[in-house]
Biopython code that builds the backbone (N, CA, C, O; Angstrom):
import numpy as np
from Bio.PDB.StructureBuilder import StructureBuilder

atoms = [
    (1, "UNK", "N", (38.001, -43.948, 16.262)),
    (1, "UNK", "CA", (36.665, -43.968, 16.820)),
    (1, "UNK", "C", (36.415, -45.332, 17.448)),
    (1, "UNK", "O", (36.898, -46.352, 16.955)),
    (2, "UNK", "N", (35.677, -45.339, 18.509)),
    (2, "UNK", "CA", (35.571, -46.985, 19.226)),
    (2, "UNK", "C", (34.273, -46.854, 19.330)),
    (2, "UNK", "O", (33.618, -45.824, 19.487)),
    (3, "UNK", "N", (33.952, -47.871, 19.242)),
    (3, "UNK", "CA", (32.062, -48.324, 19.388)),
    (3, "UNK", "C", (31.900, -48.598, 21.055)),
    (3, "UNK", "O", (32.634, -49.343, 21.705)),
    (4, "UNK", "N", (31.357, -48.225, 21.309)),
    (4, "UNK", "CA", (30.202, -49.171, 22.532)),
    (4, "UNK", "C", (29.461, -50.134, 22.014)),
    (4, "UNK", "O", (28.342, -50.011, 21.517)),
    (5, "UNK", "N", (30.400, -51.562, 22.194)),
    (5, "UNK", "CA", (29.266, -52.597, 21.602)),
    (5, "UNK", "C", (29.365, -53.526, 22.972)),
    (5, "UNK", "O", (30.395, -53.556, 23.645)),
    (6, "UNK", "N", (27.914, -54.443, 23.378)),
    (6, "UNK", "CA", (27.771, -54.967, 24.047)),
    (6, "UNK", "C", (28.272, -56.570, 24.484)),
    (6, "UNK", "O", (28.388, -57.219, 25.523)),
    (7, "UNK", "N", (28.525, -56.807, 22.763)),
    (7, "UNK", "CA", (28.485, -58.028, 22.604)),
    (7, "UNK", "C", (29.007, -58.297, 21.085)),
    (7, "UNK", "O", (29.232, -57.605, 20.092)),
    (8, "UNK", "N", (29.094, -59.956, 21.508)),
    (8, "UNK", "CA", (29.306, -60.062, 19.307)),
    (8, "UNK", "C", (28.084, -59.879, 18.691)),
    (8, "UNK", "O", (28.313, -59.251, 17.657)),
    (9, "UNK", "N", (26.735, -60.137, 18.810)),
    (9, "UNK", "CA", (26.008, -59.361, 17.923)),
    (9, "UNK", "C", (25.528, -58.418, 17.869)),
    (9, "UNK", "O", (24.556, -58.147, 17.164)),
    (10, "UNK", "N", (26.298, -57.462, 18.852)),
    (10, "UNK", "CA", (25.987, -56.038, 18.623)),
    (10, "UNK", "C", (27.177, -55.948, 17.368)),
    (10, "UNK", "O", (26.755, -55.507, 16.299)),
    (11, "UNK", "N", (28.588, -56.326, 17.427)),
    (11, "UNK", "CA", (29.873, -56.235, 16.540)),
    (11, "UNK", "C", (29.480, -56.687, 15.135)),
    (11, "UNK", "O", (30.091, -56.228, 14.169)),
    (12, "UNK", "N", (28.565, -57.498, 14.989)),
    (12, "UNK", "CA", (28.066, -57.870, 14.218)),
    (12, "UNK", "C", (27.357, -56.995, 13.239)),
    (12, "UNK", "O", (27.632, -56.711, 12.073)),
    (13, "UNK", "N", (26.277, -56.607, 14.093)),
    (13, "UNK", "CA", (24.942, -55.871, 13.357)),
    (13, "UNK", "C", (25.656, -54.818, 13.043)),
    (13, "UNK", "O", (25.184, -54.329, 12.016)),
    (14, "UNK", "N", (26.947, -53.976, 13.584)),
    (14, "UNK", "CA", (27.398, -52.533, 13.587)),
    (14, "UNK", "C", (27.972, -52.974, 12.151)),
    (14, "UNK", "O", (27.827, -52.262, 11.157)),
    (15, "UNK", "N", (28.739, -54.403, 12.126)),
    (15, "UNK", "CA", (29.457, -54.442, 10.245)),
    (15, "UNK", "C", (28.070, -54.557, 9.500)),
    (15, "UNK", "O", (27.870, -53.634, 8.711)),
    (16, "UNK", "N", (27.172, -55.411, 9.582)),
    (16, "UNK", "CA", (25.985, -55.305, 8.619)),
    (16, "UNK", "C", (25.499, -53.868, 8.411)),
    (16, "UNK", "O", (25.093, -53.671, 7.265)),
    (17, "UNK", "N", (25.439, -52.801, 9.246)),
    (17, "UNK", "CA", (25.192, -51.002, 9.027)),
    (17, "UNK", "C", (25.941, -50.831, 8.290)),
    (17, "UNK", "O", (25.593, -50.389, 7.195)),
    (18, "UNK", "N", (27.758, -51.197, 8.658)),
    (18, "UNK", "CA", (28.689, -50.179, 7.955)),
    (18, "UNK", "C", (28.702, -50.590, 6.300)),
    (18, "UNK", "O", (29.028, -49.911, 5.326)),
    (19, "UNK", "N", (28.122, -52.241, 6.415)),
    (19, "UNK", "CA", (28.792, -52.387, 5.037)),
    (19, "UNK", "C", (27.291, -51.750, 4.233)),
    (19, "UNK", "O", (27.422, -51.158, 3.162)),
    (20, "UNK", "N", (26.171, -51.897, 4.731)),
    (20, "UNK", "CA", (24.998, -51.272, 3.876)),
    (20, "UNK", "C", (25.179, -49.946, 3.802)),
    (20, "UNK", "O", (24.610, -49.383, 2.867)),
    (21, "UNK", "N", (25.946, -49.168, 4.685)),
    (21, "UNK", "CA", (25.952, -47.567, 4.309)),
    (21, "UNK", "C", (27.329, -47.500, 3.080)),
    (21, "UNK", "O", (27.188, -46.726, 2.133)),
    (22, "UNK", "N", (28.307, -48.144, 3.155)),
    (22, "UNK", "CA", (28.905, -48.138, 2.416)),
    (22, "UNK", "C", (28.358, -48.840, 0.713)),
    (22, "UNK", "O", (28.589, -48.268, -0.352)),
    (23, "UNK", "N", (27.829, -49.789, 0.813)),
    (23, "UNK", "CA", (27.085, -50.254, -0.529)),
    (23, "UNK", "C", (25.875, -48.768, -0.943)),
    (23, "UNK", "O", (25.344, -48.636, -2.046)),
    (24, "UNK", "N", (25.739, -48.118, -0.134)),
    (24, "UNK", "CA", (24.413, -46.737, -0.470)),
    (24, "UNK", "C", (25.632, -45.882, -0.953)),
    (24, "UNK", "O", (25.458, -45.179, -1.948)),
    (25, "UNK", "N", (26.904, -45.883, -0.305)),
    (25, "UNK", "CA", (27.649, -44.647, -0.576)),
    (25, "UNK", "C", (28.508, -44.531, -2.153)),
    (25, "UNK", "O", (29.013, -43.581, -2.751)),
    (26, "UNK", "N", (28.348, -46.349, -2.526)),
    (26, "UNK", "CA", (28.876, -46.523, -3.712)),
    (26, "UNK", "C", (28.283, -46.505, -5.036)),
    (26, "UNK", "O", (28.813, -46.510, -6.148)),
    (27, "UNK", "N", (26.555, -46.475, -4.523)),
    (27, "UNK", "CA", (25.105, -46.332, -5.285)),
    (27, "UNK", "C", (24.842, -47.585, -5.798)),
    (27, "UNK", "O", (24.332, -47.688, -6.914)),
    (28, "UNK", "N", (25.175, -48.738, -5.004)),
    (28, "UNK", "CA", (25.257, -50.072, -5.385)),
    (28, "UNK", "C", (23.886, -50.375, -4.849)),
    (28, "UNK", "O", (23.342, -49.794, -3.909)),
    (29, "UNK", "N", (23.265, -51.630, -5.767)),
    (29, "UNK", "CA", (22.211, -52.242, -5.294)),
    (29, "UNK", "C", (22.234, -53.343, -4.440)),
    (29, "UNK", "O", (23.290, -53.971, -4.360)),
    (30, "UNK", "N", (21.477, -53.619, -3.928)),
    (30, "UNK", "CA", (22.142, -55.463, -2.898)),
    (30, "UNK", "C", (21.991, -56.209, -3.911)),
    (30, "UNK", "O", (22.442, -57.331, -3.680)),
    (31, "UNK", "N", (21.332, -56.045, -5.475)),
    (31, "UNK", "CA", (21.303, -57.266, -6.342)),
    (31, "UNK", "C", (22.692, -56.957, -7.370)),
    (31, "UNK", "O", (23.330, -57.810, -7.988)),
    (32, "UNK", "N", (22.898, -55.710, -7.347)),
    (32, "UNK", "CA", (24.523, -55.819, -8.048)),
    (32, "UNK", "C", (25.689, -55.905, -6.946)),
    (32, "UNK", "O", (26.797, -56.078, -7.455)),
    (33, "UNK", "N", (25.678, -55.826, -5.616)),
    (33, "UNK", "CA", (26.834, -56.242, -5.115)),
    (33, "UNK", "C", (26.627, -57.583, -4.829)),
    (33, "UNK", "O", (27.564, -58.300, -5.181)),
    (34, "UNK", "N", (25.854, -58.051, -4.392)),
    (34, "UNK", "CA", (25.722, -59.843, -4.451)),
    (34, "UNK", "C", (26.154, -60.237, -5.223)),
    (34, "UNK", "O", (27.082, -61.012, -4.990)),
    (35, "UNK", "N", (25.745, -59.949, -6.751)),
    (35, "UNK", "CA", (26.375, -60.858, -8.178)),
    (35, "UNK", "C", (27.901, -60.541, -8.344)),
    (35, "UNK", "O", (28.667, -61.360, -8.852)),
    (36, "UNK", "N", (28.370, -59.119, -7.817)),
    (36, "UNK", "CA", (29.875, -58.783, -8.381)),
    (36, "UNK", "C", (30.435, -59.228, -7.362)),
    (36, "UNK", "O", (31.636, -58.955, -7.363)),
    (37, "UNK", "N", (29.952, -60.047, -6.097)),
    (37, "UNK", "CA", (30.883, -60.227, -4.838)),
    (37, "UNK", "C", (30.679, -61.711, -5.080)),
    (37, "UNK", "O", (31.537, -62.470, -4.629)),
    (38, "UNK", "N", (29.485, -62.291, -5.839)),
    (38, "UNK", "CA", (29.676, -63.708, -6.214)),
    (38, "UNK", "C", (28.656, -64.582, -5.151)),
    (38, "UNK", "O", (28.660, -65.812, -5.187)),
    (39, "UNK", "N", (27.828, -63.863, -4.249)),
    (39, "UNK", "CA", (27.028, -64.308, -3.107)),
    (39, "UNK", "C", (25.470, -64.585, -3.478)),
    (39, "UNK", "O", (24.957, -64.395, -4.580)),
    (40, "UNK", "N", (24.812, -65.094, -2.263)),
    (40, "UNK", "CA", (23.473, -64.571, -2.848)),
    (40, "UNK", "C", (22.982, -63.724, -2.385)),
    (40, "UNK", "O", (23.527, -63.172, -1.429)),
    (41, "UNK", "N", (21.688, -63.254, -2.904)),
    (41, "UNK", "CA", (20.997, -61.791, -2.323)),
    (41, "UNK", "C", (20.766, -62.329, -1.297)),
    (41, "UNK", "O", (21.383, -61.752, -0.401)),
    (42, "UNK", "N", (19.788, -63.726, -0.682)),
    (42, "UNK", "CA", (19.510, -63.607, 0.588)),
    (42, "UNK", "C", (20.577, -63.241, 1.745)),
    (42, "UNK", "O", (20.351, -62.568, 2.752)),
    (43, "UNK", "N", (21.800, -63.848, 1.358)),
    (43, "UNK", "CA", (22.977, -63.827, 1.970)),
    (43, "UNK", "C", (22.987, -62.567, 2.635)),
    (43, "UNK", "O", (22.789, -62.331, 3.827)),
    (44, "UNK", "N", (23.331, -61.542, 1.395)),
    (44, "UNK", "CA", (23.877, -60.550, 1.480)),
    (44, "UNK", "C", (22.779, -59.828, 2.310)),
    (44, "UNK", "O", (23.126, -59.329, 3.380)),
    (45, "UNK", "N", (21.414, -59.724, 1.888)),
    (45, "UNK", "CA", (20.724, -58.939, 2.925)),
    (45, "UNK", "C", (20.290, -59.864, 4.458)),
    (45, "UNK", "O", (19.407, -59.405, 5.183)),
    (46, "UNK", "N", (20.898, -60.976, 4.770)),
    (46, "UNK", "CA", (20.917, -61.264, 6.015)),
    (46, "UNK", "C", (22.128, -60.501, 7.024)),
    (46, "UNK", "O", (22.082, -60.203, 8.217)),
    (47, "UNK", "N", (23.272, -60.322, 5.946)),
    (47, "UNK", "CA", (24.680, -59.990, 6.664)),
    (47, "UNK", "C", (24.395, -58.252, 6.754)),
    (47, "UNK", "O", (24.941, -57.726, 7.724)),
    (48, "UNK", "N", (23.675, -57.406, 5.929)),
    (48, "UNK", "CA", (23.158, -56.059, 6.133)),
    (48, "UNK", "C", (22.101, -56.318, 7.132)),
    (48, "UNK", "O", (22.197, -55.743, 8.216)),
    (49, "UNK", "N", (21.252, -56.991, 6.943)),
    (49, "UNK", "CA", (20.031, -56.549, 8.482)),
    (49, "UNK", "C", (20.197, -57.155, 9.991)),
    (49, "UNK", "O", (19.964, -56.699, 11.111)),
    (50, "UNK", "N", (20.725, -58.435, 9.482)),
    (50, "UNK", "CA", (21.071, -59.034, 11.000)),
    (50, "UNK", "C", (22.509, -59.412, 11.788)),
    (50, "UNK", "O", (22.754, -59.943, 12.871)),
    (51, "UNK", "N", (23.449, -58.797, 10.552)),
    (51, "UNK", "CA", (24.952, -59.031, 10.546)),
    (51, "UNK", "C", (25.728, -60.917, 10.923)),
    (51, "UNK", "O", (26.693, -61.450, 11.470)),
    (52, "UNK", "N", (24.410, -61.271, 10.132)),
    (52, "UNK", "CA", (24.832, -63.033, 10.022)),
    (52, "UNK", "C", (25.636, -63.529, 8.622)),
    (52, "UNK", "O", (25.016, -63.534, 7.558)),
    (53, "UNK", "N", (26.785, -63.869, 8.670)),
    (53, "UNK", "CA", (27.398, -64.370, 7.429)),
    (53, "UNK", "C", (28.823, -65.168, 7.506)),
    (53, "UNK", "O", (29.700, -64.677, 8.216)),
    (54, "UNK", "N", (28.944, -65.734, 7.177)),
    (54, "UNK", "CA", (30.669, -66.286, 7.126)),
    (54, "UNK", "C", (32.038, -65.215, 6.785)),
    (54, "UNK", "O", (31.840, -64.315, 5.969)),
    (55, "UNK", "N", (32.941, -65.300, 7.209)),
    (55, "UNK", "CA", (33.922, -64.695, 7.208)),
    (55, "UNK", "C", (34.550, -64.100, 5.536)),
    (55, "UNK", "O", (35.039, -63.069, 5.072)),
    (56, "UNK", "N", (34.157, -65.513, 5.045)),
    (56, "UNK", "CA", (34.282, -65.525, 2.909)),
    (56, "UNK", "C", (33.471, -64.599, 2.749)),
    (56, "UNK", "O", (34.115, -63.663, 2.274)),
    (57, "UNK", "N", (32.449, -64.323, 2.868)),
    (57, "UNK", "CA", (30.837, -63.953, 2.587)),
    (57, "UNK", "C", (31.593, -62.016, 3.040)),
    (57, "UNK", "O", (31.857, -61.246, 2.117)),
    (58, "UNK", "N", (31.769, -61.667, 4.308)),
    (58, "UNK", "CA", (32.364, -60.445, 4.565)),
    (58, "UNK", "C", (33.477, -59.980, 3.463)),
    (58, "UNK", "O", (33.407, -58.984, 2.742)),
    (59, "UNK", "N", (34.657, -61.078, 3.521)),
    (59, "UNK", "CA", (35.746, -60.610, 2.876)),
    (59, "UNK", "C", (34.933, -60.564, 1.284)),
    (59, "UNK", "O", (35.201, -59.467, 0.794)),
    (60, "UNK", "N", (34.012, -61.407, 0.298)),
    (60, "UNK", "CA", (33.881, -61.158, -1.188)),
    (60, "UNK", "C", (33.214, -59.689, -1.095)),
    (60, "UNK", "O", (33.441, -58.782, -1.895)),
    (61, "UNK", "N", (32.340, -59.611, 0.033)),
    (61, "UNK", "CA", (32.099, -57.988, -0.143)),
    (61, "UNK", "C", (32.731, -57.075, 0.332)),
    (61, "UNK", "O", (32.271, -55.944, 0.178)),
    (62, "UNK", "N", (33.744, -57.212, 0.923)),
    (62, "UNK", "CA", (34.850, -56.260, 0.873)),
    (62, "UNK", "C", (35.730, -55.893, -0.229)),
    (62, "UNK", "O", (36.165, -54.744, -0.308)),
    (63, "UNK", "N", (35.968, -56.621, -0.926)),
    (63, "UNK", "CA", (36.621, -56.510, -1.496)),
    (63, "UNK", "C", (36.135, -56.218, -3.179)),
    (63, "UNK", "O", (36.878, -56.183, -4.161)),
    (64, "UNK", "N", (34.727, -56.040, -3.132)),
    (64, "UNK", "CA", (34.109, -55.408, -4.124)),
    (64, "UNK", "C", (33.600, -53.801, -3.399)),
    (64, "UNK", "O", (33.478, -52.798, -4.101)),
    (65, "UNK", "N", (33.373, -53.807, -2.052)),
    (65, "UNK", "CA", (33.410, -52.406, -1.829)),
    (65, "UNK", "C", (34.757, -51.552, -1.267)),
    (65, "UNK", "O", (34.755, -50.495, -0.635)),
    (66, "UNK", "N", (36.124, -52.522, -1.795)),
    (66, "UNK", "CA", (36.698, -51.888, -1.870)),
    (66, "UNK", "C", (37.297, -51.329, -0.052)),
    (66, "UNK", "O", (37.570, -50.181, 0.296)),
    (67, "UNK", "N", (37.336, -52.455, 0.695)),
    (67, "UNK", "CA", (37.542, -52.072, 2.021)),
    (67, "UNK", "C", (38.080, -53.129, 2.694)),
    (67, "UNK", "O", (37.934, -53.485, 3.863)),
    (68, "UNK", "N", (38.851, -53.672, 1.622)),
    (68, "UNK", "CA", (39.776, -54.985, 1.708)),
    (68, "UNK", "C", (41.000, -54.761, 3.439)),
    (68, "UNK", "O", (41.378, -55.611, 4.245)),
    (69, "UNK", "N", (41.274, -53.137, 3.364)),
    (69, "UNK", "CA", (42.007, -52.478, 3.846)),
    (69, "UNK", "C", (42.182, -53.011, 5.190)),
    (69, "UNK", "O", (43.261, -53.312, 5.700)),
    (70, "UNK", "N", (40.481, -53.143, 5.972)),
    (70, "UNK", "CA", (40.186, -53.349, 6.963)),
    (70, "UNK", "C", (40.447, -54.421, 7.469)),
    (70, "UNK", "O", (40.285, -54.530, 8.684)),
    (71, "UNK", "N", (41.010, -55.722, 6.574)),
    (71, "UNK", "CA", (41.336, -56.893, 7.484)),
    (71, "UNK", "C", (42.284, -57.117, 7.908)),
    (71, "UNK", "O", (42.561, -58.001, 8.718)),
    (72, "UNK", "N", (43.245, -56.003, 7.215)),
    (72, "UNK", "CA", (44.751, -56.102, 7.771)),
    (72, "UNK", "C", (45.081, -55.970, 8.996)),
    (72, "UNK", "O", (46.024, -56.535, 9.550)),
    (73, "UNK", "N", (44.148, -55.050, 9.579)),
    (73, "UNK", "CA", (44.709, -54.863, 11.120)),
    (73, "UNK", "C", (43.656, -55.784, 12.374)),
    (73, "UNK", "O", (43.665, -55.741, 13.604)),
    (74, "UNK", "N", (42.801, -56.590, 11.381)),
    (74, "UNK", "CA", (41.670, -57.476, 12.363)),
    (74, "UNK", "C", (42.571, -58.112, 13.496)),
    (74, "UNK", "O", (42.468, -57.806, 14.684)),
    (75, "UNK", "N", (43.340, -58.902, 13.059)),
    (75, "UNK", "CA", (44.305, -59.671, 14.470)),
    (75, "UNK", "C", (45.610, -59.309, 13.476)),
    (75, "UNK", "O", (45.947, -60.053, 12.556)),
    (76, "UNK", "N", (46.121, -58.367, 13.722)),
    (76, "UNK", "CA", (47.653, -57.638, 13.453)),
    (76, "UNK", "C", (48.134, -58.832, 14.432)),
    (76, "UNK", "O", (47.461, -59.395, 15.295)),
    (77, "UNK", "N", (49.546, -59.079, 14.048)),
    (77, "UNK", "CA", (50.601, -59.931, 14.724)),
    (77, "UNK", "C", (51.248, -58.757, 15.464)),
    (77, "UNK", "O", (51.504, -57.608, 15.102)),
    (78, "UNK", "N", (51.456, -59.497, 16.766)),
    (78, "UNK", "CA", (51.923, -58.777, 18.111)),
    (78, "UNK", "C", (53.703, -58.633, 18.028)),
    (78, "UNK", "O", (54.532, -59.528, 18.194)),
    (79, "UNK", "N", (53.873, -57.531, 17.787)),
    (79, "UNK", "CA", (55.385, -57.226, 18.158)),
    (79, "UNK", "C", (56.278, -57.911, 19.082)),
    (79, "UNK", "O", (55.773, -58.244, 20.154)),
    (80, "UNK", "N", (57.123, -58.102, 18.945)),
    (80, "UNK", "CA", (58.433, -59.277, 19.147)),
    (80, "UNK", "C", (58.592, -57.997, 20.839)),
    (80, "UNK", "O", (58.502, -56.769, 20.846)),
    (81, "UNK", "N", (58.846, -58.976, 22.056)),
    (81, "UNK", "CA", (58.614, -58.070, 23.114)),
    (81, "UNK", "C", (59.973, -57.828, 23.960)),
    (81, "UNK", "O", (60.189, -56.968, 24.814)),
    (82, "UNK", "N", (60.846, -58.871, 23.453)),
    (82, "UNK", "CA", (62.598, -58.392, 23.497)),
    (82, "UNK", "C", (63.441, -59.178, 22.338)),
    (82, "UNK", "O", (63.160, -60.100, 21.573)),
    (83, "UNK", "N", (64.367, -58.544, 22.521)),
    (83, "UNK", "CA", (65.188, -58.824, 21.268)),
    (83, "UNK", "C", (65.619, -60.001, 20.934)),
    (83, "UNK", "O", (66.272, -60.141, 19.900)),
    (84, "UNK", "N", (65.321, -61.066, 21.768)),
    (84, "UNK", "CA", (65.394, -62.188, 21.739)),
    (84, "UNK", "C", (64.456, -63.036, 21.247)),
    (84, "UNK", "O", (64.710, -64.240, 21.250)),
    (85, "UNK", "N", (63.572, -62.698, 20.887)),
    (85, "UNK", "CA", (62.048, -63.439, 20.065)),
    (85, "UNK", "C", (62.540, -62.673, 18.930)),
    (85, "UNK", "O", (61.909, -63.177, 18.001)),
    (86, "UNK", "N", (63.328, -61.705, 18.398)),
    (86, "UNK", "CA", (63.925, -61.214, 16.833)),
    (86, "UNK", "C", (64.692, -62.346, 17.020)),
    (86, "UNK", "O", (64.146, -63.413, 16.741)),
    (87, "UNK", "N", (65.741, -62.367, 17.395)),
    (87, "UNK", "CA", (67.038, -63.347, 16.628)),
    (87, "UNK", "C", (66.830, -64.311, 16.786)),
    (87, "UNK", "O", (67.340, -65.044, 15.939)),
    (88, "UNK", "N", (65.922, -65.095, 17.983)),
    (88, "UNK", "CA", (65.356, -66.361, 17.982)),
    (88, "UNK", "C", (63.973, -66.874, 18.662)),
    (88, "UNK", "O", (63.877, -67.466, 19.737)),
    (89, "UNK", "N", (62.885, -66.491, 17.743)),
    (89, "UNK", "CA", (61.552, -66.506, 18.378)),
    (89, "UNK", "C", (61.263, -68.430, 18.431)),
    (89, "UNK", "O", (61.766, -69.320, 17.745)),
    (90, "UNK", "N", (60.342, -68.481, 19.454)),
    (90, "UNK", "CA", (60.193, -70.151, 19.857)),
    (90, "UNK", "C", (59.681, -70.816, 18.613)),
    (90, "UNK", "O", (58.797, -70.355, 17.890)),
    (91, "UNK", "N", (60.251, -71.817, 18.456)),
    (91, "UNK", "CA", (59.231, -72.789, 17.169)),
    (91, "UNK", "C", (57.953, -72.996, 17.718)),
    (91, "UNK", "O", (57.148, -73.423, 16.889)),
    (92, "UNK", "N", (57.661, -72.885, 18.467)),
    (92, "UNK", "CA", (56.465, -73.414, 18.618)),
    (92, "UNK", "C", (55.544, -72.896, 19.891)),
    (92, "UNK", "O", (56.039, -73.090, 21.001)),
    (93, "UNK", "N", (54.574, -72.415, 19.848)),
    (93, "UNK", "CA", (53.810, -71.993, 20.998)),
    (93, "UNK", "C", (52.889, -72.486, 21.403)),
    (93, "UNK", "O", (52.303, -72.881, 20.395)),
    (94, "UNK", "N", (52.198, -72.812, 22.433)),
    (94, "UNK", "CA", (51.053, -73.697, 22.930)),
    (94, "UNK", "C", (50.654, -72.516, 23.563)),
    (94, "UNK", "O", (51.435, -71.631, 23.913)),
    (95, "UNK", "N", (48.715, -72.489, 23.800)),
    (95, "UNK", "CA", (48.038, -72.292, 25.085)),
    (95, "UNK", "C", (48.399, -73.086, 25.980)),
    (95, "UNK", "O", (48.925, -74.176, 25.754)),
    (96, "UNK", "N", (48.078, -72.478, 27.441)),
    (96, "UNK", "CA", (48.106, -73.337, 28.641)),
    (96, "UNK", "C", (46.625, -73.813, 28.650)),
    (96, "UNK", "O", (45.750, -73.021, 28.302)),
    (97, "UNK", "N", (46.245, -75.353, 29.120)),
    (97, "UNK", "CA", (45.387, -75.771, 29.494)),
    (97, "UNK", "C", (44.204, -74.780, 30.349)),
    (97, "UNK", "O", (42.977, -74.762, 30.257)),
    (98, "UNK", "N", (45.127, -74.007, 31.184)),
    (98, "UNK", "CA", (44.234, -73.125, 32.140)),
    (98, "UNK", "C", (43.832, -71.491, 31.161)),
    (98, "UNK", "O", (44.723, -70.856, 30.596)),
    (99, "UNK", "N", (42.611, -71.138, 31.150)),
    (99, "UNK", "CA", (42.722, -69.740, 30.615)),
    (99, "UNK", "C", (42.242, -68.619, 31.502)),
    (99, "UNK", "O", (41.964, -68.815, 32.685)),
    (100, "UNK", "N", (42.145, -67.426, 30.907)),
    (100, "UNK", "CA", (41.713, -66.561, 31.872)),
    (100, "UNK", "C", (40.929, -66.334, 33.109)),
    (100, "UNK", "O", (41.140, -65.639, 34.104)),
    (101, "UNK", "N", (39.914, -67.163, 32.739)),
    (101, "UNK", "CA", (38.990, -66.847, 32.818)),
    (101, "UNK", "C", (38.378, -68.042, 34.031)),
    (101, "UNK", "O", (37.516, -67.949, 34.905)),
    (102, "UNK", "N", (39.181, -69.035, 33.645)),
    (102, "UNK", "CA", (39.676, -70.123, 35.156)),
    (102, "UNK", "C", (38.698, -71.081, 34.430)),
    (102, "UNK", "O", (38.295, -71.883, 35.272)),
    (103, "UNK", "N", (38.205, -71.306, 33.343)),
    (103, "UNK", "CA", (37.401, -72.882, 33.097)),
    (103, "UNK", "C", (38.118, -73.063, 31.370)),
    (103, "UNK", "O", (38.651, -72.138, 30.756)),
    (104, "UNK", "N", (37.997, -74.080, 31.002)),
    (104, "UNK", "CA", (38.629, -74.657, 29.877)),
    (104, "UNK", "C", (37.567, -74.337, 28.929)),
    (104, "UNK", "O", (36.448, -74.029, 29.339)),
    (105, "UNK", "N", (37.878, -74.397, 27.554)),
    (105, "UNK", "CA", (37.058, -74.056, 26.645)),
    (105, "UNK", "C", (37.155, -74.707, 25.154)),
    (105, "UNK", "O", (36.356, -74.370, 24.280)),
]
sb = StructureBuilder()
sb.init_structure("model")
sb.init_model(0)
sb.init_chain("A")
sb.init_seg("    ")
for serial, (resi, resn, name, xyz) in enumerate(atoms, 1):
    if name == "N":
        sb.init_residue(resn, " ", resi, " ")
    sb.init_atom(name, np.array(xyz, "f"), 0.0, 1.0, " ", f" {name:<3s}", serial, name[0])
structure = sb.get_structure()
């Protein structure tokens, strides 16, 4: 399934939905998943209503609702693209100064 999202805080607000429908689906309260994820309540109901929180803050409640699953494939490592990055991939990779998008960042 793919979202139509506009932006990062649309990407945002859509994890603050999923993880509050999932905390309803587990019959959890926001004051018992806060304490078993180790956060605070304000925290936790900022990252459900406005999808604002730190990356720690996502992963302790993931991993009390049990949806740890989902970070595995967040930035999956990119497959080796000839056989020559298998038997001898570069030590070392740099960005180029220049990016897509034609201004530095």
């Amino acid at each position: 399934m793919r979202l139509s999202l506009d932006g990062p805080d649309d990407l945002t607000r859509s994890l603050g939905q999923r993880i509050k429908a999932r905390r309803l689906a587990r019959n959890m309260t926001q004051t018992a998943l806060a304490e078993r994820a180790g956060v605070s309540l304000p925290s936790l109901k900022r990252m459900e209503n406005a999808g604002k929180g730190s990356v720690e803050l996502v992963a302790r409640i993931a991993l009390i609702l049990r949806a740890e699953d989902g970070f595995a494939g967040l930035f999956a490592a990119t497959a080796p693209s000839s056989l020559d990055d298998v038997i001898a991939p570069p030590s070392r990779r740099r960005a180029s100064a220049r990016t897509t998008t034609g201004r530095n960042e």
